[in-house]
N, C-alpha and C positions, 0 to 999 in steps of 0.2 A: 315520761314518768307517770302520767295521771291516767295512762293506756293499762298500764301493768297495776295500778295501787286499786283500778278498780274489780281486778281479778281476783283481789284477795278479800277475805274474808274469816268474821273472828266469829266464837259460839259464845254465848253467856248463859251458864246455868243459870237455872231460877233458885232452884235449891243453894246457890252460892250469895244470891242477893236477898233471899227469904226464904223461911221458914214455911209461908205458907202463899199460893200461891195470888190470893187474892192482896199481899200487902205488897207486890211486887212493881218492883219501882224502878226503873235503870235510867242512868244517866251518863253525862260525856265519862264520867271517874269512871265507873265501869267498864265503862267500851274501851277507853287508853289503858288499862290495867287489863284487859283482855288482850287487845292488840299486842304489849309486850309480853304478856308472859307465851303467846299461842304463836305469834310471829316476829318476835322480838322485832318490833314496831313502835317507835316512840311517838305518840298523835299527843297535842296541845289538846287539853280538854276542851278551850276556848276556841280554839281550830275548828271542832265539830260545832253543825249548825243543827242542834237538837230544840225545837219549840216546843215539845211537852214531852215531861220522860215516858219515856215506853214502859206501857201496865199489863201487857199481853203477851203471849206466847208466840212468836210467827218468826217471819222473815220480813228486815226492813234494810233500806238501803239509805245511810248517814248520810248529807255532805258534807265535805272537808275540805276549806280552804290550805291550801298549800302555797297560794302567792296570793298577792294583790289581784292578780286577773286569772288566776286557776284554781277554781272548783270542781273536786271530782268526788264520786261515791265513793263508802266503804260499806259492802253487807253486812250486817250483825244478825246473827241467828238466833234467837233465844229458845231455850229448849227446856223442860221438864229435867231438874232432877238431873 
């Protein structure tokens, strides 16, 4: 399961989180509300192991607990608009 969950990956507009792109702020609510609406995916906001929310545009790769002893990634893309 953690072979294939790391295959997937969700996009986060900026323009969905902010208006502008310097107030841009992403957090676990984001990413689980992207995961389901993009791959109907239900991820525990608390599940994802985010240390400071994401303030930039790029590609970042989450971890995600899934069990007690399985952690794996999920991509998040965040994109312009």
């Amino acid at each position: 399961m953690a072979t294939k969950f790391e295959e997937l990956a969700v996009v986060v507009s900026q323009k969905e989180i902010a208006t502008d792109i310097y107030d841009l702020t992403i957090q676990t609510k984001e990413i689980a509300a992207a995961a389901k609406a993009q791959i109907d995916l239900e991820l525990d906001k608390k599940k994802m192991q985010l240390s400071d929310p994401i303030k930039a545009l790029g590609t970042y790769e989450i971890p995600v607990k899934l069990h007690q002893k399985v952690t794996t990634k999920l991509t998040v893309q965040v994109v312009e608009g």
